[in-house]
C-alpha positions in Angstrom: -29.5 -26.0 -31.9 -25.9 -26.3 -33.1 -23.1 -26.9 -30.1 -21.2 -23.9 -29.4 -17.7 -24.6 -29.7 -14.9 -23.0 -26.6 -12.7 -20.1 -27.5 -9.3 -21.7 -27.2 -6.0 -19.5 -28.0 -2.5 -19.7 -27.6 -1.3 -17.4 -24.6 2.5 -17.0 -22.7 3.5 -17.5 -18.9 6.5 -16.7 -17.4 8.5 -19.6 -16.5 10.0 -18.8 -13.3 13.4 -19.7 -11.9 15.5 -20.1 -15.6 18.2 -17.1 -14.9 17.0 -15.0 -17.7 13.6 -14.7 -19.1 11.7 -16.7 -20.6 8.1 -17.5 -21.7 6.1 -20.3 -23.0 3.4 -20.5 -24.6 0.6 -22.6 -23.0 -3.0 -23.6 -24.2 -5.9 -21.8 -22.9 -9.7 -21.3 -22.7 -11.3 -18.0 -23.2 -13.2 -17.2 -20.5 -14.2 -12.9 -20.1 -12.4 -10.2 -22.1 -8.7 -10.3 -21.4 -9.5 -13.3 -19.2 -8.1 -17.1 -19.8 -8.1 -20.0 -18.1 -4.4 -22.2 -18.6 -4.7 -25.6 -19.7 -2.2 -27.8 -19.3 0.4 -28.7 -22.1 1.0 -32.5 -23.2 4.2 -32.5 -21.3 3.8 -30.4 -18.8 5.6 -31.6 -15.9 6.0 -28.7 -12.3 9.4 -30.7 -11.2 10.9 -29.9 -15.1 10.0 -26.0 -15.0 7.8 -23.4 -13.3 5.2 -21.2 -14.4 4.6 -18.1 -13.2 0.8 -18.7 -12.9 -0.6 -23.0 -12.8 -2.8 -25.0 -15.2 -6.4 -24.2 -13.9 -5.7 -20.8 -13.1 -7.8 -17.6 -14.7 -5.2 -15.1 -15.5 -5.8 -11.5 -16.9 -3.5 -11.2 -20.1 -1.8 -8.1 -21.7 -0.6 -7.4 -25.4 3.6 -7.2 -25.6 6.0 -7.4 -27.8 8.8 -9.9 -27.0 11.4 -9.6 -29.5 9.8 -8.9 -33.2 6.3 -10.9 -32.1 3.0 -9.5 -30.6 1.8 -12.1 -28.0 -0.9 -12.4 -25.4 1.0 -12.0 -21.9 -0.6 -13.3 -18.4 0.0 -10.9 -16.2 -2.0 -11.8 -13.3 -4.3 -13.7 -11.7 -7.9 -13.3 -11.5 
């Protein structure tokens, strides 16, 4: 039986606390429709900057437009 392989995408959090807005985009595991579990990034360090929603959390994510670009938003926990 051939190994099923993990839905990972590319989603965006909020970083909080950078006087204008501002997302980054962050690893993460599909996990339900329009649910994702964050991974951490290589470098991600809580005492450099602060996201909106932790590594480990399951967030529910919305379709936006920042800018010119269509990107997968968390916009809140689950």
């Amino acid at each position: 039986m051939p190994e099923q392989k993990a839905n990972f995408e590319t989603i965006y959090v909020r970083l909080l606390d950078e006087g204008t807005d501002v997302v980054r985009p962050v690893p993460a595991r599909l996990f339900g429709e329009d649910v994702y579990e964050l991974l951490p990034t290589p470098n991600y360090n809580p005492e450099d900057e602060t996201w909106e929603f932790l590594p480990g959390s399951k967030v529910v994510v919305q379709q936006t437009t920042i800018g010119n670009q269509e990107i997968q938003l968390a916009i809140a926990q689950r």
